[in-house]
RODODREN-355975 format. One record per residue: residue number from 0; residue in three letters; x, y, z of N, C-alpha, C in turn. Coordinates in Angstrom, 3 decimals. Atoms other than C-alpha are relative to their C-alpha. Layout:
NUM	ALA	X	Y	Z	X	Y	Z	X	Y	Z
...
//
This chain:
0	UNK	-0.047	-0.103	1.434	104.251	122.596	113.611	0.389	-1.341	-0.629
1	UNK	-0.519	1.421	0.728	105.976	119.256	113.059	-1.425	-1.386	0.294
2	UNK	1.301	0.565	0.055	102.898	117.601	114.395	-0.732	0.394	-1.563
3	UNK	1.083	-0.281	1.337	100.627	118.796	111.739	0.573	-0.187	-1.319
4	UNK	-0.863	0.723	1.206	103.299	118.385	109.231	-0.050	-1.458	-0.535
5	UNK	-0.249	1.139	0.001	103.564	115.039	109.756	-1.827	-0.768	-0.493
6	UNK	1.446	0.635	0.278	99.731	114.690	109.790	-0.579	0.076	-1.772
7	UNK	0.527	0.267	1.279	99.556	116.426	106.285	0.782	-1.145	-0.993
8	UNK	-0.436	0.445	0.294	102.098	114.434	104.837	-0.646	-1.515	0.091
9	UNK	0.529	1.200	0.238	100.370	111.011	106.114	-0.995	0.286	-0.125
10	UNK	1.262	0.128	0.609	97.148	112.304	104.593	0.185	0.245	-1.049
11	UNK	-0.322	-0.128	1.189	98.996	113.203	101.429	0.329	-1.275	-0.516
12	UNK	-0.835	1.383	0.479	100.858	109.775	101.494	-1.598	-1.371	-0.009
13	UNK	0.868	0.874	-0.133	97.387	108.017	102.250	-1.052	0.156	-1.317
14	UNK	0.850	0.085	0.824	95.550	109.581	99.242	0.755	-0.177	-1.044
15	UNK	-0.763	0.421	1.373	98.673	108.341	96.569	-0.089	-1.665	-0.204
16	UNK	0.234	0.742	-0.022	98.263	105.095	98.009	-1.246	-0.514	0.002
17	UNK	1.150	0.382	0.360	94.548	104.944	97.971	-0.120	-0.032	-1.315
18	UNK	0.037	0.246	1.633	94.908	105.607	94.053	0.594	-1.096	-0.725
19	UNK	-1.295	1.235	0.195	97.915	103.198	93.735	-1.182	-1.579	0.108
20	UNK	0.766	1.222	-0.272	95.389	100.464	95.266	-1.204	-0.083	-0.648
21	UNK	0.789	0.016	1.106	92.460	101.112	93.566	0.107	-0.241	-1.216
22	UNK	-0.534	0.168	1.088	94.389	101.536	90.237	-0.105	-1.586	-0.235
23	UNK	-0.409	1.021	0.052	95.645	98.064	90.827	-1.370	-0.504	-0.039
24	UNK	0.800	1.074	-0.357	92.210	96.743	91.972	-0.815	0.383	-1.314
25	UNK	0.240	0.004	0.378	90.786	98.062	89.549	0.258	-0.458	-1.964
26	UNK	-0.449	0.494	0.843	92.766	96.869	86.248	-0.176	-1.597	0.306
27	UNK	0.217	1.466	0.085	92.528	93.666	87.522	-1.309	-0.599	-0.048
28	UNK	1.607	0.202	0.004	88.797	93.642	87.886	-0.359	-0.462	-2.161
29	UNK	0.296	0.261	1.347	88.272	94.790	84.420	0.582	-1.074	-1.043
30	UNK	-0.947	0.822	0.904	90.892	92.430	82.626	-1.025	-1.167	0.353
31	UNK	0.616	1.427	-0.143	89.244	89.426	84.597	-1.564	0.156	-0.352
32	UNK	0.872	0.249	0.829	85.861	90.443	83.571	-0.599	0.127	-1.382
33	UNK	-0.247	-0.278	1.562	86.394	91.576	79.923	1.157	-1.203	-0.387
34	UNK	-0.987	0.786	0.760	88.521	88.439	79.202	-0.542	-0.780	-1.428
35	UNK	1.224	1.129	1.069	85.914	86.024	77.453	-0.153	1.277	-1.237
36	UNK	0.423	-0.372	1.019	84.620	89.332	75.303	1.290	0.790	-0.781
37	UNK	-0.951	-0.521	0.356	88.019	90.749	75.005	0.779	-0.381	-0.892
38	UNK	-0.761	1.540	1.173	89.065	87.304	73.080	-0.285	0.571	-1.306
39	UNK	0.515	0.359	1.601	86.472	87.585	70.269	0.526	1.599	-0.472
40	UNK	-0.300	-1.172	0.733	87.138	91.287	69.882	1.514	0.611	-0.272
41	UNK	-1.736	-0.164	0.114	91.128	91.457	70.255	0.818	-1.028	-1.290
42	UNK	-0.491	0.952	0.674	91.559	88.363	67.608	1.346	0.599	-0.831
43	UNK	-1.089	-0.221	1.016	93.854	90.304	65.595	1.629	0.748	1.096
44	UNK	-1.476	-0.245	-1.546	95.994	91.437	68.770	0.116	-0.814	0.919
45	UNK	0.588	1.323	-1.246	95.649	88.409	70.661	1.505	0.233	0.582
46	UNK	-0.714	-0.791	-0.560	99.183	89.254	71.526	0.102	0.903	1.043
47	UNK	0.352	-1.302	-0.773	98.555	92.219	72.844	-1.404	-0.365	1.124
48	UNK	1.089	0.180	-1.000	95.419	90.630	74.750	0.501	-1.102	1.257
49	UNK	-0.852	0.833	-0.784	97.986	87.674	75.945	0.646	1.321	1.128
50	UNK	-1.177	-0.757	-0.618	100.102	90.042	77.352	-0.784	0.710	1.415
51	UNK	0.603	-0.432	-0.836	97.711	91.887	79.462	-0.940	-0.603	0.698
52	UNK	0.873	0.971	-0.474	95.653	88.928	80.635	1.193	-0.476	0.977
53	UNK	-1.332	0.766	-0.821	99.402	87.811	81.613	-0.006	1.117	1.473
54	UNK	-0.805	-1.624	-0.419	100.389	90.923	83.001	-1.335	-0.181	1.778
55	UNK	1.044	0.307	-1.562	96.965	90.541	85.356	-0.012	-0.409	0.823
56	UNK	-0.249	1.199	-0.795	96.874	87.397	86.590	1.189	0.047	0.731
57	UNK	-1.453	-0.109	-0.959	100.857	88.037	87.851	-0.376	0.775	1.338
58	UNK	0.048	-1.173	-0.736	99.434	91.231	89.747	-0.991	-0.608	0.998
59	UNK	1.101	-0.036	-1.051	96.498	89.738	91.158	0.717	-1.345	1.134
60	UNK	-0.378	1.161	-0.071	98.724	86.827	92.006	0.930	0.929	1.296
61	UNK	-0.925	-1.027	-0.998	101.386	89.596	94.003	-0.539	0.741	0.801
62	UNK	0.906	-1.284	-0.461	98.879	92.228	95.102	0.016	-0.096	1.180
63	UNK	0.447	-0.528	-1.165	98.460	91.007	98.460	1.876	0.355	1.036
64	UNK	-1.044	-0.097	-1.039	102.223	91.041	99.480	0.625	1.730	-0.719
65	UNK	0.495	-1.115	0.344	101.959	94.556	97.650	-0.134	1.109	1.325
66	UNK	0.097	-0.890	-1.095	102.595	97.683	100.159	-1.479	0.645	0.265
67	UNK	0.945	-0.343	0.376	99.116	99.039	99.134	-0.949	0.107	0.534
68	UNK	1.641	0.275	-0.757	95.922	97.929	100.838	0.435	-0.003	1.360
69	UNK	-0.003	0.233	-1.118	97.796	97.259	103.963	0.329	1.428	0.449
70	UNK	-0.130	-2.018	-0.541	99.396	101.150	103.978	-0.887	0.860	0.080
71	UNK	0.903	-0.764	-0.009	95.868	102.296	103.161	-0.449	-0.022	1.175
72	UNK	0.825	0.870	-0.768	94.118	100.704	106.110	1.351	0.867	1.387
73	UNK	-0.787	-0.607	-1.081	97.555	101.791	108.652	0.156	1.465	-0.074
74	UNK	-0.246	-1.592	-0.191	98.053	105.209	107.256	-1.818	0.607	0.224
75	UNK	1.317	-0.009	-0.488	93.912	105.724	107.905	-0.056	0.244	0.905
76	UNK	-0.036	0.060	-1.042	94.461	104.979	111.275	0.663	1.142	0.693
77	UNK	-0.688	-1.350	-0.122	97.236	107.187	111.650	-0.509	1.378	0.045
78	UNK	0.664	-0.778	0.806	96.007	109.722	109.934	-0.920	0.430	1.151
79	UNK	1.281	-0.326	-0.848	92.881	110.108	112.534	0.379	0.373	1.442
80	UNK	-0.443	-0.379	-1.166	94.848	109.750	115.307	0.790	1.082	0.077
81	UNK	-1.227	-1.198	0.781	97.592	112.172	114.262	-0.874	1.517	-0.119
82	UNK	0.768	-0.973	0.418	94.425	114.549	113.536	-0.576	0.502	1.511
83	UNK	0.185	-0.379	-1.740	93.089	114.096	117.536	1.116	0.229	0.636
84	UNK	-0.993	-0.488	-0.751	96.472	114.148	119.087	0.412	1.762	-0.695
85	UNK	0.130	-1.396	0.038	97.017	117.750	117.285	-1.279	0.704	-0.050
86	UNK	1.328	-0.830	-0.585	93.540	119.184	118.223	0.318	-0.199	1.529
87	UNK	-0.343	-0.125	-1.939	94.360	118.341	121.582	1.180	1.009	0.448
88	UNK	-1.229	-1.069	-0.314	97.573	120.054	121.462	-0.380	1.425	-0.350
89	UNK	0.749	-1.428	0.355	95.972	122.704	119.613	-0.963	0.539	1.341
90	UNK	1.233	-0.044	-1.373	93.010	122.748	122.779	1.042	1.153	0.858
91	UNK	-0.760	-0.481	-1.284	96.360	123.501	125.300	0.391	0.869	-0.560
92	UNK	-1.063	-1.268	0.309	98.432	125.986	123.470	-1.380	1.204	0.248
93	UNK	0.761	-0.785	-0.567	95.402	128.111	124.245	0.158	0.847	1.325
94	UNK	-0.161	-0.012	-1.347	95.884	127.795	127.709	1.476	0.865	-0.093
95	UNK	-1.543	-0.167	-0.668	99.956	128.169	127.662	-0.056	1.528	-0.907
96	UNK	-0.056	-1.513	0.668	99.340	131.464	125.094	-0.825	0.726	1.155
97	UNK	0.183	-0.949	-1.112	97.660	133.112	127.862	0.397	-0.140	1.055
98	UNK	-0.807	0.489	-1.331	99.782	131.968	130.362	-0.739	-0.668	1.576
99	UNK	0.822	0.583	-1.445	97.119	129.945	132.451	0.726	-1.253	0.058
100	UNK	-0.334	1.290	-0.313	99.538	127.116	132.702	1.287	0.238	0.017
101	UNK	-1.402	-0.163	-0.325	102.672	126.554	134.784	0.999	-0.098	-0.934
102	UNK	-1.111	0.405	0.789	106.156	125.935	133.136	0.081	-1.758	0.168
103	UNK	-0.092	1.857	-0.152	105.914	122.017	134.852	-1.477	-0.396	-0.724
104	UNK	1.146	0.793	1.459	102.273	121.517	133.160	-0.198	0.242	-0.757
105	UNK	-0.351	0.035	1.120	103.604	122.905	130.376	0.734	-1.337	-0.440
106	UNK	-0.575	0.680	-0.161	106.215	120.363	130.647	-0.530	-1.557	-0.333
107	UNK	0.188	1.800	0.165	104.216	117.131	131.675	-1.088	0.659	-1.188
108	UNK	1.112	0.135	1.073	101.442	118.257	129.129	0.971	-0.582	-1.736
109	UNK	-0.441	0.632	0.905	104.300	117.952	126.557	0.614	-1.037	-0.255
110	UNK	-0.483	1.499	0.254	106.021	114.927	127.273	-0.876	-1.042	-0.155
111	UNK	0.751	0.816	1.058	102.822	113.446	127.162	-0.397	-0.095	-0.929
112	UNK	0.091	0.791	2.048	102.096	113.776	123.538	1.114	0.108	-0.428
113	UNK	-1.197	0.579	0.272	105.508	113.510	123.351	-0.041	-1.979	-0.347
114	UNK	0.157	1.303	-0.091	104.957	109.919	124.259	-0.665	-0.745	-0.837
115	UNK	1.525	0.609	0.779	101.486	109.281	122.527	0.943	-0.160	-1.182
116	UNK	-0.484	-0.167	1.690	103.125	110.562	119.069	1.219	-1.490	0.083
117	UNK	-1.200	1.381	0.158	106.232	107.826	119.581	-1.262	-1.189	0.021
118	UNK	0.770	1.368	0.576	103.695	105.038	120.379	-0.798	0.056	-0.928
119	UNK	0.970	-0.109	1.353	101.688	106.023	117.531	0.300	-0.346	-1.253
120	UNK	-0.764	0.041	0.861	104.031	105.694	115.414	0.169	-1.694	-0.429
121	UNK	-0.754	1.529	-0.303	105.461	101.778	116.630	-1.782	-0.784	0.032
122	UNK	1.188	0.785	0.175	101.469	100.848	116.806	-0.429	-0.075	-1.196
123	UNK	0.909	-0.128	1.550	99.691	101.957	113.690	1.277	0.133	-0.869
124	UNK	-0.713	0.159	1.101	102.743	101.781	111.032	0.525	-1.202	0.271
125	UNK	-0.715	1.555	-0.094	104.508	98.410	112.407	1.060	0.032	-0.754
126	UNK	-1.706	0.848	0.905	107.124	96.623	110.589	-0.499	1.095	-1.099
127	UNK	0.555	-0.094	1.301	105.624	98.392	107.466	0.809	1.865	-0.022
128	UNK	-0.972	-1.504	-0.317	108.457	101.809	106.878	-1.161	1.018	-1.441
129	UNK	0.110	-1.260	0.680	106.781	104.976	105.124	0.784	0.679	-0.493
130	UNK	-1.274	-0.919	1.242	108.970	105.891	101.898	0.079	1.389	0.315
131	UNK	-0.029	-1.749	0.215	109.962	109.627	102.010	-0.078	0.490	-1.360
132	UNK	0.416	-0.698	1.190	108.423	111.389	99.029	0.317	1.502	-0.009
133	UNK	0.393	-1.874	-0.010	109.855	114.981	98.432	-0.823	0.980	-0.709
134	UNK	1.024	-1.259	0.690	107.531	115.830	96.387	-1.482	-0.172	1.043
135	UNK	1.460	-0.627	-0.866	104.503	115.000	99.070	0.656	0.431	0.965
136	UNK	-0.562	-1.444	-1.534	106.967	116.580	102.226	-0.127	0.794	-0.663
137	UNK	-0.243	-1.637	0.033	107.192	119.495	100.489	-1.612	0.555	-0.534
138	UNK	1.528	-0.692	-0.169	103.285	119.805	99.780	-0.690	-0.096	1.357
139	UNK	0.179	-0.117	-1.220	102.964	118.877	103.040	0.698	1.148	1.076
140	UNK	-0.478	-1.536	-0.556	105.215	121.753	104.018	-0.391	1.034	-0.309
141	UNK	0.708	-0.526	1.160	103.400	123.842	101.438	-1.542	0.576	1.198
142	UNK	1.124	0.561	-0.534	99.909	122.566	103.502	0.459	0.750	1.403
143	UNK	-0.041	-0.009	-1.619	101.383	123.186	106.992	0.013	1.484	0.016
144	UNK	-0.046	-0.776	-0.359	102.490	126.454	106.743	-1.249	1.199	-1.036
145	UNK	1.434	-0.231	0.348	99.025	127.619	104.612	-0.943	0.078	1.456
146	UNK	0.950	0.117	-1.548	97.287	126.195	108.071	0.489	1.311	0.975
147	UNK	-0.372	-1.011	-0.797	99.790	128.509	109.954	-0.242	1.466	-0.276
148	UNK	0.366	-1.127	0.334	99.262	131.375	108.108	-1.297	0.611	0.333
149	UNK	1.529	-0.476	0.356	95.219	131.185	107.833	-0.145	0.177	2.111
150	UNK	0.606	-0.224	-1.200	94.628	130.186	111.875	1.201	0.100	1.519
//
């Protein structure tokens, strides 16, 4: 259960940050190519057109040291793997619910994705820590136990 938890949660946390990055890429797009016509038509807020021309250029200037594009791209990864390592586990509990599998390859079957899940973790996230959001754990808890219910 904490498997799949974890999986909805970094597919919840991967589609706030795909918006987050887009958002960004996308304000900066438009600003830098609406600047020239944004002049003649803002003249009386030029202010207000300073400000957000400023405001741009800072962002596009920060963006890449920005958690954003690089969390999209690691939680992705995650995310996929996180999705095969519980189908696989899902595959065995088959097996161990009808009792075609000892108590020891119950055992080594779980310490190995015991294992996988830890290096999965130290490979695809790196230096780079995943904030805790209670409002996406708890749709991700929301999500998990929906899955448990339906299959």
């Amino acid at each position: 259960m904490q498997l799949k938890h974890d999986q909805n949660y970094v597919d919840l946390f991967l589609s706030r940050s795909t918006k987050v990055n887009n958002s960004i890429n996308l304000f900066t797009a438009l600003v830098s190519s609406s600047s020239i016509a944004g002049w003649a038509i803002w003249q009386r807020l030029s202010i207000l057109w300073s400000i957000i021309i400023v405001t741009s250029q800072v962002i596009n200037a920060i963006k890449d040291y920005l958690p954003y594009s690089k969390r999209v791209k690691n939680l992705t990864d995650i995310y996929i793997k996180l999705a095969d390592l519980f189908n696989r586990m899902d595959f065995y509990w088959y097996d161990i619910s009808n009792g075609n599998m000892t108590e020891e390859d119950i055992h080594a079957k779980l310490y190995e994705f015991r294992s996988e899940r830890d290096k999965l973790d130290s490979r695809t996230i790196g230096n780079q820590n995943l904030p805790d959001s209670g409002r996406i754990r708890n749709k991700a808890l929301e999500l998990t136990r929906k899955y448990f219910l339906n299959y």
